[in-house]
Phi, psi and omega in degrees: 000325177313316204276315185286018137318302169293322159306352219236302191301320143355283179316340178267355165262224193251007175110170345298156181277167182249126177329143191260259229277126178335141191254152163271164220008037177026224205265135155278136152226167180300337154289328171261276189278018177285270172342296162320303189273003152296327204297311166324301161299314158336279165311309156308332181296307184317312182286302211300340188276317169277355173299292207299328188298313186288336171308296157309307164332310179307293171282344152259068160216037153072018193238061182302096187208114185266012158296306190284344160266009145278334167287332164332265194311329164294341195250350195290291171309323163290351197267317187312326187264348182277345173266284164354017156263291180297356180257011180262319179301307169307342184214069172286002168259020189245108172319304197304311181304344190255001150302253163006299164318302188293322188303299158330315171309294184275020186266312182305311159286010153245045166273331158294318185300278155345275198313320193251343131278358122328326188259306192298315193292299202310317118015254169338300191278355165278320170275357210216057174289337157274020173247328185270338150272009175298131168311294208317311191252026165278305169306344175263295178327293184305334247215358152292304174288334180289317171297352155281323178282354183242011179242352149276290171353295204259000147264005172278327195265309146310356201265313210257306160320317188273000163264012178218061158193155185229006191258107169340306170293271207309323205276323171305264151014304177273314178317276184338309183283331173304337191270324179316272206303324151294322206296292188330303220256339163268010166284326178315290203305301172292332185315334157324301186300327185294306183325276217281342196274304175324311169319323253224292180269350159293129180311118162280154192240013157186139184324173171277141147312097214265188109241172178032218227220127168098150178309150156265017136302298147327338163246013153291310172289349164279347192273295196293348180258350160293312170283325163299348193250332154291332182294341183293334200268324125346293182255018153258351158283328182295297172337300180290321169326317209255358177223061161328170162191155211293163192287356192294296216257068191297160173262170177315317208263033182248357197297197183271322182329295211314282174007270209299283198292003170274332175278312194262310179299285175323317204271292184315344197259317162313282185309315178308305199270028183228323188278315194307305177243066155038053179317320197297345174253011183277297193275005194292125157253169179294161163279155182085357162327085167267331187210152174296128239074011163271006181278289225275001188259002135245028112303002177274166166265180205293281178291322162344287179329312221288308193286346186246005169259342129349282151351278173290314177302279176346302181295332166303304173311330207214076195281356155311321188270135173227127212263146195240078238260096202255156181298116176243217180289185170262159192220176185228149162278195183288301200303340174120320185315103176267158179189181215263119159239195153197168198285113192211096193007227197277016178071352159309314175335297194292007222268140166097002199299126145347044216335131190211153192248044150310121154236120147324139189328274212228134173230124178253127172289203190285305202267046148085357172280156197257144149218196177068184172260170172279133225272170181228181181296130179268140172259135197275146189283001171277161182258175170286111159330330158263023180264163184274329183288150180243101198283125181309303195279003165307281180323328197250328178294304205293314195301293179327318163317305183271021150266344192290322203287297175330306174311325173305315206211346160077177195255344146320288216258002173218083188280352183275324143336301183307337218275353158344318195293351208263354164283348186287000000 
């Protein structure tokens, strides 16, 4: 009661002011929320130690995945609002601090969001690779992420409004955009899941784009229980949001529980179940991966690379036909270097290929070091078809394509193929 007292008298100067409506997990104190919320830190110090031990490792053996170093930095922001929290609790007349506190709160988690649309488009683009590499819904991912970053803007900015104004129209004016930017960030938070399961039950028109390491059950059930557990968290703040109640009298679902486990409880338990099964090698794709078969172009060898970006400069050309690449044993290079090949009939195929600067992604020796570069978009050695100029060496690369294709897949069982011939 001491303190909404000093508020009320607070209120009568220039701000910041005190919420005419209850906050979920109301004012901290040093008996209750200290404790928790040391507990919490620890624990975020702990995931932030294992992002980054993993990040590093990673990078030096040529092995890039900037997720573990955005889970860094998210749990970096969690440790910053659990310490704003005990310094709002240890010093409860100082306002600024707990404006600050709130902000951290809602700032953070959407760095979890992010990650896992991201992880959902990779998804998408494995099973579905000319729909998921389509500018439009390339352009729709992005134009997602951007709208998470201007939906931080405007709850940082009403958030902070609304304790230094007492005029009724403005305080209406910010309530309305806090229910906007919850109702957005929890459908953001849940949209994985309708993605990747559409991903999923729509027929493909081409094997998967495989990535990273491990079944892609497995990164399905990691995806969808990562997002269930942000979206519960997500779409019960927005619930409450919309059923104020005055601050003398908070409802249950205002409690300090409520508080820690939708906020602090879900996102630790995400960052534990994403670091444990070593998410950085599930979702890791190549770097430079632009068009499609560049995820599965790091298993490949050298000619391998050469035929599947081959492929896609084909598959471009001719968007009916969609080549169906099937997997095969494992093969050694000279060097002891193992790596993924596949079966392309009696090795004739390659006699005449095209110069092309195909590198593989990624190559591992046995005890798991990486070598080479990384692979990068290659711009195909055919020219456009409506260009005028005329390549000595146009003619004779295209004629190898189409035996290649024909080598492939024969002209019976790919009638879509023959118009091919017109390159002989």
């Amino acid at each position: 009661m001491e303190f909404f007292q000093y508020f009320q008298a607070l209120s009568q100067g220039s701000g910041p002011y005190l919420p005419q409506t209850a906050q979920l997990g109301g004012i901290p104190t040093t008996n209750l929320d200290v404790p928790i919320c040391a507990v919490f830190l620890a624990l975020f110090v702990g995931g932030a130690a294992a992002n980054m031990t993993v990040f590093q490792v990673n990078r030096k053996h040529g092995y890039k995945f900037l997720f573990s170093g955005l889970l860094f930095g998210f749990c970096m922001a969690r440790i910053v609002a659990l310490s704003m929290r005990i310094a709002w609790a240890t010093h409860p007349r100082d306002v600024n601090v707990g404006i600050a506190a709130q902000i951290f709160t809602a700032a953070g988690v959407l760095l979890l969001f992010i990650t896992n649309l991201v992880f959902a488009q990779r998804i998408i683009r494995a099973f579905h690779p000319f729909f998921g590499w389509n500018r439009g819904v390339t352009l729709m991912f992005r134009l997602l992420f951007g709208s998470i970053v201007a939906v931080l803007i405007m709850v940082i900015t009403v958030t902070v409004q609304s304790f230094f104004t007492l005029d009724p129209d403005t305080r209406q004016i910010d309530r309305d955009i806090q229910l906007f930017c919850a109702t957005y960030l929890a459908v953001l938070a849940a949209l994985p899941i309708p993605l990747v399961t559409l991903a999923a039950l729509i027929p493909r028109r081409t094997r998967i784009d495989k990535f990273g390491e491990g079944h892609f059950r497995t990164k399905f059930a990691l995806l969808i229980l990562t997002t269930t557990l942000l979206g519960a968290g997500a779409i019960f703040r927005a619930a409450i949001a919309y059923n104020p109640r005055p601050i003398q009298d908070p409802a249950w679902y205002q409690s300090k529980a409520c508080y820690y486990f939708f906020n602090f409880g879900v996102e630790i338990l995400v960052v534990y179940i994403y670091a444990l099964s070593r998410f950085d090698r599930r979702f890791h794709v190549p770097d430079g991966s632009s068009a499609p078969g560049h995820y599965s172009c790091s298993e490949f060898g050298d000619s391998a690379a050469a035929i599947a970006s081959s492929v896609a400069e084909f598959e471009k050309r001719s968007p009916s036909s969609y080549v169906n690449v099937k997997r095969s044993s494992r093969a050694s290079g000279k060097s002891g270097l193992s790596f993924t090949s596949h079966s392309y009939g009696d090795g004739r195929i390659l006699q005449g290929s095209p110069k092309m600067p195909a590198m593989p992604a990624k190559i591992h020796t046995p005890d798991r070091r990486s070598i080479g570069s990384h692979a990068r978009s290659h711009k195909s050695v055919y020219r456009d078809a409506s260009s005028d100029s005329q390549d000595p060496t146009q003619e004779a690369d295209m004629e190898w394509m189409a035996r290649a294709m024909r080598e492939l897949y024969g002209d019976e069982d790919h009638p879509e193929l023959r118009h091919s011939h017109q390159y002989q």
